[in-house]
N, C-alpha and C positions, 0 to 999 in steps of 0.2 A: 796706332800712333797716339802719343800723348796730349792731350790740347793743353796751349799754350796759360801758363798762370796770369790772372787776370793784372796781377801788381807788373806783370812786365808788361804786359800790353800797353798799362798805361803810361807804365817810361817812355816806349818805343812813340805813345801818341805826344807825351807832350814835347820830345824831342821836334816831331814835326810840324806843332802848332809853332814855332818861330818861324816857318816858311810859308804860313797862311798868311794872306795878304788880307789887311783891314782897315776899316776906316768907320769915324766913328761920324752917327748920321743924326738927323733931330731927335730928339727928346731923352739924349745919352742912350740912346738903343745905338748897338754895336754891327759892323758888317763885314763878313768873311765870303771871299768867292771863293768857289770849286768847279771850277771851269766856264762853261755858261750859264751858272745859278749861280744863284744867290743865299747863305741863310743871313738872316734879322734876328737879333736877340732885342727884346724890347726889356729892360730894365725892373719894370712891375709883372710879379708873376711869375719871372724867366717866359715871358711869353716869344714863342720865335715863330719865321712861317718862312717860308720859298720863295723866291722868284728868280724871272728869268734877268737878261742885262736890261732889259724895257721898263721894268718894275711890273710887268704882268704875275702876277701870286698865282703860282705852281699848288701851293698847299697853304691852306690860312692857319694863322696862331690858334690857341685855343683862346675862349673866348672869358674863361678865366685866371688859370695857371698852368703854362707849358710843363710844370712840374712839383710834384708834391713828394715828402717824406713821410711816411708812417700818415697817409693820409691827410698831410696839414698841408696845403700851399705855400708858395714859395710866396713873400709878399715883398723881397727885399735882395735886389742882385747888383754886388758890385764889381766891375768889371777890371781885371789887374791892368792898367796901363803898360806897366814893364813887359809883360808875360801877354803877347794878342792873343785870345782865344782862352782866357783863365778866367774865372769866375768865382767867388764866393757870394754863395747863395744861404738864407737865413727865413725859419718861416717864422711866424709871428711868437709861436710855443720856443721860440730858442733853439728848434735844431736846426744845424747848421751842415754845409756839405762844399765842398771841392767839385767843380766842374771844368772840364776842360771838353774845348771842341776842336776836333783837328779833319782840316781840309785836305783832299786830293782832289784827280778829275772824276768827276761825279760820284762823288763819294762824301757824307760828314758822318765821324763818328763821335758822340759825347757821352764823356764816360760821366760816373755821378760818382762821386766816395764818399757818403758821409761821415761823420764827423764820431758821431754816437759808436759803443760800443752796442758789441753784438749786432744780431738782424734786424734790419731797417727795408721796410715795406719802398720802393719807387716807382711812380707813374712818371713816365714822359710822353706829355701828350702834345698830337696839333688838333685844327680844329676838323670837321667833318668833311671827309670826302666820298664824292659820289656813288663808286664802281670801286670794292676791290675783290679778290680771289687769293686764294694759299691757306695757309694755317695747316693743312696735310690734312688728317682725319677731322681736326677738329670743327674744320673748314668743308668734310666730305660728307661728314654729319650733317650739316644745318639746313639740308633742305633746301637752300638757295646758292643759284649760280654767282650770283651776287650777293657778298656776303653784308654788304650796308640795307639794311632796312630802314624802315620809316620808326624804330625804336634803337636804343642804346642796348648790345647786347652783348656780353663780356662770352667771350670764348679763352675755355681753358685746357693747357696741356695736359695733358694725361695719360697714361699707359691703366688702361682697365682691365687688359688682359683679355682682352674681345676685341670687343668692334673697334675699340681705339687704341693702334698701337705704333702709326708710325706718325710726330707730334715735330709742327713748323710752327716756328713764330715769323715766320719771314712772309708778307702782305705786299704784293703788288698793286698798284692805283695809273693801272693803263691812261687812264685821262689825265688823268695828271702829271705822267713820266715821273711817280714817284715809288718807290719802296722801302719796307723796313723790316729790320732784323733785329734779335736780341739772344743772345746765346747764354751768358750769365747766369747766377743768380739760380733760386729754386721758384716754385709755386710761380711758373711763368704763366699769365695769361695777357689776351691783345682784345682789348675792346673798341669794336667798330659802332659807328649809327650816324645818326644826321650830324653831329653838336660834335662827334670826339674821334679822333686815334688814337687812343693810348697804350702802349706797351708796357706792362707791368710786370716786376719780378721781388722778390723780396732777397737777400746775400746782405753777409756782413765781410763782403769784400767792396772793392770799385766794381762796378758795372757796365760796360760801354753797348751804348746802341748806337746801332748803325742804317742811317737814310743812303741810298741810292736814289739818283738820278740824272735824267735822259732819255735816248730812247727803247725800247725794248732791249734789244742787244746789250747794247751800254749797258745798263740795271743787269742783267742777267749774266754778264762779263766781270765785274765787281762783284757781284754776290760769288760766283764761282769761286774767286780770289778768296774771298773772307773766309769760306768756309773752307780751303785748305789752308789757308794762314793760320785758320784754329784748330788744323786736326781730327776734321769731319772726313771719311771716308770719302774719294773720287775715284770708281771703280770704271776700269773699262767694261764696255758692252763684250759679250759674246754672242757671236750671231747664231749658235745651234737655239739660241734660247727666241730666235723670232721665226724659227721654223714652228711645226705642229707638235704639238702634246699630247700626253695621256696620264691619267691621275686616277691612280686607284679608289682613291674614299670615294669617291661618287658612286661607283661602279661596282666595290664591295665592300667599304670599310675598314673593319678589324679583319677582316675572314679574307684577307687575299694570300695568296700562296703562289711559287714561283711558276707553277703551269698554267693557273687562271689569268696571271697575269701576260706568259707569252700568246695564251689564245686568245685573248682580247687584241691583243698588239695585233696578231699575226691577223684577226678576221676585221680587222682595219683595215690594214695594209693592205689586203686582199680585193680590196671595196676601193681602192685607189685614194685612200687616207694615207699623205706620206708621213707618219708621225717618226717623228725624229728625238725626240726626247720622254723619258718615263719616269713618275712619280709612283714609287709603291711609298707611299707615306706613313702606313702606317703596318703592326703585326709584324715586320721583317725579324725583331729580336725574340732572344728566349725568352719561355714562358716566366712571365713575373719581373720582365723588364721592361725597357723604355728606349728614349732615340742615345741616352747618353750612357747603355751599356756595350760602351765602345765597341763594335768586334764578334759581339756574340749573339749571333745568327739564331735563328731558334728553328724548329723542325719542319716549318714550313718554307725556309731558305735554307736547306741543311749544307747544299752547294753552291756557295753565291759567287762562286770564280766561273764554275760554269755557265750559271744564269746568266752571267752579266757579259760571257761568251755570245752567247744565244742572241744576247738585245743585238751585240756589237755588230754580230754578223749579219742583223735585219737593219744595221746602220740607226740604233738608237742606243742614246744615252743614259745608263740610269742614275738616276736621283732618288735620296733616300728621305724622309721627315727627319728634317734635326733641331734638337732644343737646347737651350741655354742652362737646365735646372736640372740639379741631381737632386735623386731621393736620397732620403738620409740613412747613414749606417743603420747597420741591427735588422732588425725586421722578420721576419716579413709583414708587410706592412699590408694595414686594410682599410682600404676607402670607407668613410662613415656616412657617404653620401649615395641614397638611394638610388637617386639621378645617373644613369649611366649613360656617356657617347654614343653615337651610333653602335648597333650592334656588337657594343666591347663588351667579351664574358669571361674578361679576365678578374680572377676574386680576391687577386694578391699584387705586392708590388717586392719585389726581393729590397733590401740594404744596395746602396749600390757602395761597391767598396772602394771606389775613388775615392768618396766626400768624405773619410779619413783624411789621403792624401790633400784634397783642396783645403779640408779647415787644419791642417798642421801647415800649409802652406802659405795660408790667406790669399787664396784663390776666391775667396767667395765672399758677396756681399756684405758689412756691418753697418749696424745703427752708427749713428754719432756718438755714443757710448761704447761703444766696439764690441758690440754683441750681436752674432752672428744674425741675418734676417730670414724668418722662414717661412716661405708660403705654400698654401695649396691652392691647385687650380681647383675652379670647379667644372673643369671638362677634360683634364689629362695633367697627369696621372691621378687625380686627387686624393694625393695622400702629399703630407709636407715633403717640402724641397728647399736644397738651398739655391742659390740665384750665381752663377759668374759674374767674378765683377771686369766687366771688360774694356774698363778703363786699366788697368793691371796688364802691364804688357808680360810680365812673367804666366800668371793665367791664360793670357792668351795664347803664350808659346805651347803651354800644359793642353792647353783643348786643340790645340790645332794638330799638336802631334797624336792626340790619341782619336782625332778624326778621323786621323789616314789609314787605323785600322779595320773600317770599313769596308775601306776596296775598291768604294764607289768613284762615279764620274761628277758626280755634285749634290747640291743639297734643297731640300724644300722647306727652308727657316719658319719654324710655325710656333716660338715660345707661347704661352697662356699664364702668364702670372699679373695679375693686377698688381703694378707697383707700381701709382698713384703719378705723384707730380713729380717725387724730387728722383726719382733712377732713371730718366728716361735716355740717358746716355752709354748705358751699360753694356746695349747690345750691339753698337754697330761695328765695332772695331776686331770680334771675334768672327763674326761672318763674312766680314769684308776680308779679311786675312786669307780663308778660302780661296773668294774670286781672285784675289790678289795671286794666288799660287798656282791659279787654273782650271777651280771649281767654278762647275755651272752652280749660280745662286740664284734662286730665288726666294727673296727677302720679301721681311713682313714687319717685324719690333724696329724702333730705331729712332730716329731722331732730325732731320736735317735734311740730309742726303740718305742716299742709299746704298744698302751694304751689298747690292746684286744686280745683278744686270735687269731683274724684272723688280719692279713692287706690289707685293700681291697687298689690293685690298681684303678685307676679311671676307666669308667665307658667304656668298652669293646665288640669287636664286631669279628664278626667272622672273618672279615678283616685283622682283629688285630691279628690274630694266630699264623699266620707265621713266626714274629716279633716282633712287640713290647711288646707281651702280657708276651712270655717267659724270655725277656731280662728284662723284668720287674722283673719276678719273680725271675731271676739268681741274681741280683745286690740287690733288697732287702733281697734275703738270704743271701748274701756274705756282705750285711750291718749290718748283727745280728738277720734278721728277717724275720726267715724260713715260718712260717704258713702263707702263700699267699692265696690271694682269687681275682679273677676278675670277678663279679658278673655272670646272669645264660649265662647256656651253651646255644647258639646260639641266645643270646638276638636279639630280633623282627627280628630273621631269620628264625622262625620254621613252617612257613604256606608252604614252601616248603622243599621237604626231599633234602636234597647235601650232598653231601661229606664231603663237610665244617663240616658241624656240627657235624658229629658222630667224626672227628677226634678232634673237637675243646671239646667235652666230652672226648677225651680221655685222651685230655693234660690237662684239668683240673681234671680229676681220679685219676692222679697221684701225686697230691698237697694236703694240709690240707682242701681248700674251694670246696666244689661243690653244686651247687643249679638248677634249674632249673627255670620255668615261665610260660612258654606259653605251651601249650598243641601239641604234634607230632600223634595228634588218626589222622590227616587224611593223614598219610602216611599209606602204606599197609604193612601187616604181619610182610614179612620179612627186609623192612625195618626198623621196631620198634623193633625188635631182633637185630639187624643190631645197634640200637640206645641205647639198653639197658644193655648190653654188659658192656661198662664201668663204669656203674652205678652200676653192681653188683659186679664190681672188687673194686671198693670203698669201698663199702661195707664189702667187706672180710677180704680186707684191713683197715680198718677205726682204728681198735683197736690200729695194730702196726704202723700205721701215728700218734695216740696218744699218743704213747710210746716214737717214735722219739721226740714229741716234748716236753716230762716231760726229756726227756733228752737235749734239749734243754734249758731249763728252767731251769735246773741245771748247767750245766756244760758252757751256752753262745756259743758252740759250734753248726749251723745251722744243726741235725740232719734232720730235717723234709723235710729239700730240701736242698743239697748239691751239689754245684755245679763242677762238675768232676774236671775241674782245682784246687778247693780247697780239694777234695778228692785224690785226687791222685798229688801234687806239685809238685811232682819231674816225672811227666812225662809229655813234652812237647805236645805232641799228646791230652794230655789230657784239656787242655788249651781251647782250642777254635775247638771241634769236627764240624766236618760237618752237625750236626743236634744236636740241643740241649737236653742236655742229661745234667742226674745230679741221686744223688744218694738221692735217702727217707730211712733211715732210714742205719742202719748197713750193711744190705744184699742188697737190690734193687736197680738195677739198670734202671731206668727211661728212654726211648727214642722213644716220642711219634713222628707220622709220623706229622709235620707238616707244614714243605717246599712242597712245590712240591703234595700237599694233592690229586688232582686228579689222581693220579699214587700211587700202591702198593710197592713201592719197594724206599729205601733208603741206605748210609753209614750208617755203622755204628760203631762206636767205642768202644772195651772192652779192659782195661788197663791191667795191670796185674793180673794172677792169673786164677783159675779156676772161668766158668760163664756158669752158667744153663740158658737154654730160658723157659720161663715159665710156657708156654701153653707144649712144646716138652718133654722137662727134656734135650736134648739133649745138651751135654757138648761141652763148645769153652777153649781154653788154651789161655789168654794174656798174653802179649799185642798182639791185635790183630783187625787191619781193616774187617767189613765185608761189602764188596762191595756188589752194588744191593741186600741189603739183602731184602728179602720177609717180606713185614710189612703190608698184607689186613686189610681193615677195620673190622675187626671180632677180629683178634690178639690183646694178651694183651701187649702193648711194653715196657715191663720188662725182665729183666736177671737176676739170683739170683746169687751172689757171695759176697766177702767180708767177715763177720762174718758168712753167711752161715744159717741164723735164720730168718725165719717168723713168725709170728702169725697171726692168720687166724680165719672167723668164718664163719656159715655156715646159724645158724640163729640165734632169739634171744635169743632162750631159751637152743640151746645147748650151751656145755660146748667151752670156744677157742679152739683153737689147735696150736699146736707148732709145725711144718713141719723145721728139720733140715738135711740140704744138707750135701754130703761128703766133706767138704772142711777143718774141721778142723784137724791141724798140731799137736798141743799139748793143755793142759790142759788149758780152760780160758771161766768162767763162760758169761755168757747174763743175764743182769738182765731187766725184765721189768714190768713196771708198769700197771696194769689192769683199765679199762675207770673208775672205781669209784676214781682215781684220787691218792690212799693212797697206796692199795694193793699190793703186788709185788712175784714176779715170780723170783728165780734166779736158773736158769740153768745151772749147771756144763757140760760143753760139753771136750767131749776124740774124738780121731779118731778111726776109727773104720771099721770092713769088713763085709761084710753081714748083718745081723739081731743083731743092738745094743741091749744090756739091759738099760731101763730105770728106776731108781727107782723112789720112790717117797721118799723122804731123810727127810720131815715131817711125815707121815704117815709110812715109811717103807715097803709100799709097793711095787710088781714088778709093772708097769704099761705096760697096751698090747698099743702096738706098730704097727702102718701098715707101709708094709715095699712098698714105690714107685717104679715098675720093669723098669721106664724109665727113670728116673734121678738117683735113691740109694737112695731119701731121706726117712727120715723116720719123722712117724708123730706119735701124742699122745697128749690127753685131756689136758689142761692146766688149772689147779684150784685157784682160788685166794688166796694169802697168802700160797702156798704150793710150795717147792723145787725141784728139781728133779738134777737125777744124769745119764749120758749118759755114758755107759761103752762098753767097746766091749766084746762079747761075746764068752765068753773062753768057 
């Protein structure tokens, strides 16, 4: 999909700035409502700030200039009388700029256009707020759950072709019911701290940025909107992809082959691992190829119709590694780089003889001069490439047909080319084309949203657990992009059994992605019970993680991983817990042990309201601290509270089950969606004492009920397409 040209954008805004209602307030400062907010434009500076209809201040102005051009401050804004919501703005050096603000419900966007030819630097800034989360990697990087510190500190987009490649300017501010976005413009960066928000991009076009506000939902319902009004990818979920995995690089690298890979599968599945989907990611092609030598298999897949026979009939999926970048004609080509990937002993890289066809086609990226861009990785292939440009819907048509030469069931998106600030929009729209046609994707490059039903963080280690791995997944949900994945659990750490890893399966059990690799048979008995534990709690859970995220996929709001500070806003406690904790789904509360992992016992935090432990039933009353709580590696570190609603299965062939806690107050239905993706389930829930009746409100049936003696919940078969009604029993 093509995104929208910024010059129309801003037709279509200043068309709707004569519907915004205004009125002007002391000191020639200007006021526009967007439902139950407010913005102020204050006259010196373009200084502006929020508030509610009380005049309580949502977000303060900055405390010098709401906006600067190439650096210089606005010191001069006159506000058009005729035109509500027009502005010419002037900084003291003479440049000058066009602004318009245009109102919806909870929603302001103000575009800037300055005046100057060519590229012009703008900041629009408020002033400091307390708590925010997003920015995608740039955000996953920083080391804190909370991206505002006690210093000013500019975070910027970037594609490095590593660790940073899928890039948000979109900032949530839970305390404040505020958010922002900026799509526009190149060299985007968003600087947070005590004193600023400013969102910065440099474009010698108009630029528009867009606040959100209200409450959760709301913010999360408009941003949704924005970013399909600009032609960012909105892929539906596929639920094979919250079943169990297996991912060859961990397990062998370059050196996997189509037997190694069924006997890993097979002495899984053997062990009572249901894995349902398979990455051979890498090695599948000819010798002296790559992922984008469309088709051609090389002697370690000599028969990939029948392999992919084999997975089918063990009821798994396979997935291939696929990349964005052809090597360049001619060749054969040779890496000059000593540095070699894991175990890859390949010495050559053929011509791929596409990249003819793309650069006689203009399939492939140019400078601003229109010369072709060419990069090497330094981790695959590295030898030069050219790049897709997949903003190009005709390229995109070209790569998508020559994917299907493959064979395969989906794909494991793992570009590596560092291309800096201004490409970062290149990849999403050729991967998402994929999922759009019924590829499993899992997505990694990109921008905004996501082009797959998973988002793999980069490439993760048990290290990584206690930090970077979660903070990763906090900020890409709180970016819009709940279904996290950080490849297998205890990558090329599983030849010895630790600690580490059963905790590091537990924190990923409780996210949309889990896979596995390498084989744990030479650990003893009760350490692989000890390891298997959260594999089957995934599993039980698997349906209702794909519930949360069809309701993600509707509503834009991060069901599938909800990060406590956005679940709960208005409680500060809730902000930044002493152990990362986040809520899946409507009921679950999330808090796997992963600081301090060689010790059983943690903080732990339950916000308001009634909260069952999971494995216990035994009820806690929030808001409420639990110090040194008891959290062994065996325990599942889940709470049930909230809506008060699970779904559960047991196996594959029985029926789900609906396991509902005492928690509800009054009448308000759960609707959920069944893993064939269409189906739905809506449960009227009542409170209730003892033994509820259930009915069945399609069928008219009563339905039996088991009633749980250690929490009150109560459980009952859940059928696809069929209703049910929770009554108390008079």
């Amino acid at each position: 999909m093509v995104k929208i040209k910024y010059w129309s954008a801003l037709a279509a805004i200043v068309v709707s700035c004569f519907a915004a209602e205004s009125a002007a307030v002391e000191s020639g400062s200007t006021e526009l409502k967007f439902g139950a907010q407010r913005i102020t434009v204050e006259p010196t500076g373009f200084r502006f700030k929020f508030t509610d209809t009380s005049g309580t201040i949502l977000a303060p102005a900055h405390a010098q200039a709401g906006l600067r051009l190439d650096g210089q401050a606005v010191t001069a804004t006159e506000a058009h009388s005729d035109r509500p919501g027009h502005f010419t703005v002037m900084t003291a050096q003479d440049l000058k700029a066009n602004v318009s603000v245009a109102t919806s419900e909870g929603l302001v966007s103000i575009t800037v256009a300055p005046e100057k030819e060519g590229a012009c630097k703008i900041d629009l800034s408020l002033g400091g707020l307390p708590v925010a989360y997003g920015l995608g990697d740039a955000g996953g990087w920083s080391g804190q759950l909370n991206l505002v510190t006690d210093k000013n500190v500019r975070y910027s987009l970037v594609n490095n072709g590593s660790s940073k490649r899928w890039q948000s300017s979109f900032v949530i501010f839970p305390h404040n019911g505020l958010a922002g976005v900026v799509f526009g413009g190149k060299q985007s960066s968003v600087l947070l701290g005590p004193e600023a928000y400013t969102m910065t991009v440099t474009a010698d076009e108009p630029v528009t940025f867009h606040y959100m506000s209200g409450d959760m939902p709301t913010i999360y319902g408009n941003y949704k909107k924005l970013l399909v009004e600009n032609g960012f990818p909105w892929v539906k979920p596929k639920s094979r992809l919250f079943e169990l995995g297996w991912e060859s690089w961990a397990a062998l690298g370059y050196q996997t082959r189509d037997e190694t890979v069924l006997k890993s599968i097979s002495d899984f599945q053997k062990k009572g691992y249901p894995i349902r989907w398979a990455v051979t990611g890498s090695g599948f092609w000819e010798e002296g190829g790559t992922t984008t030598s469309f088709g051609k298999y090389g002697k370690k897949f000599s028969e990939p119709n029948a392999f992919k026979a084999k997975l089918h009939a063990q009821d798994v999926k396979w997935m291939i590694g696929l990349r964005t970048n052809f090597v360049l004609p001619g060749g054969p080509h040779i890496p000059k780089s000593a540095k070699r990937d894991f175990n890859l002993k390949g010495k050559f890289f053929n011509g791929n003889p596409l990249s003819t066809v793309g650069v006689d086609q203009s399939y492939f990226v140019t400078d601003p001069s229109g010369n072709l861009v060419v990069k090497t990785s330094r981790y695959f292939p590295i030898v030069p490439c050219y790049l897709l440009d997949g903003r190009n819907p005709q390229a995109v048509d070209w790569y998508t047909d020559h994917y299907r030469s493959w064979g395969v069931d989906g794909i494991k998106e793992d570009t590596m080319m560092d291309v800096g600030s201004d490409l970062l929009d290149i990849f999403n729209d050729p991967i998402a084309r994929l999922a759009d046609e019924g590829a499993l994707v899992m997505a990694r490059c990109g921008s905004f949203s996501s082009s797959g039903t998973l988002l793999r963080i980069n490439d993760t280690h048990v290290k990584d657990m206690s930090q970077r791995t979660p903070i990763n997944y906090w900020h890409y949900a709180a970016s819009g992009a709940p279904n996290v994945y950080s490849d297998t659990v205890g990558f090329r750490q599983m030849k010895n059994y630790t600690n580490k890893v059963v905790r590091h399966a537990w924190l990923m059990a409780v996210t949309a992605g889990l896979a596995v690799g390498e084989v744990p048979y030479g650990w003893n008995e009760k350490q692989q019970g000890l390891f298997k534990r959260p594999f089957d709690f995934h599993y039980q859970i698997g349906p209702y993680l794909y519930d949360a995220a069809m309701k993600s996929y509707h509503s834009g709001y991060p069901y599938t991983l909800t990060p406590l500070g956005i679940a709960y806003p208005n409680d500060a406690n809730a902000a930044e817990p002493t152990h990362y904790q986040w809520m899946a789904g409507e009921s679950l509360l999330c808090a796997p042990l992963v600081k301090n992992h060689e010790s059983s016992q943690m903080d732990l935090y339950l916000p308001e309201g009634p909260w069952f432990d999971y494995d216990t039933g035994k009820k806690y009353q929030g808001p409420k601290l639990l110090k040194n709580f008891a959290m062994p590696r065996d325990k599942t570190p889940c709470f049930v509270g909230g809506k008060g609603v699970l779904i559960t299965r047991e196996s594959d062939d029985a029926p789900l089950t609906a396991r509902i806690y005492p928690i509800i107050k009054e009448s308000s239905p759960f609707i959920f969606t069944h893993p064939d993706g269409s189906s739905q389930s809506v449960i009227t829930l009542n409170s209730w004492k003892g033994m509820p009746v259930v009915k069945n409100t399609t069928t008219g049936d009563v339905v039996p009920v088991i009633l749980d003696e250690k929490s009150g919940s109560v459980s009952f078969a859940l059928l696809p397409g069929n209703n049910y009604q929770l009554n108390e029993n008079n």
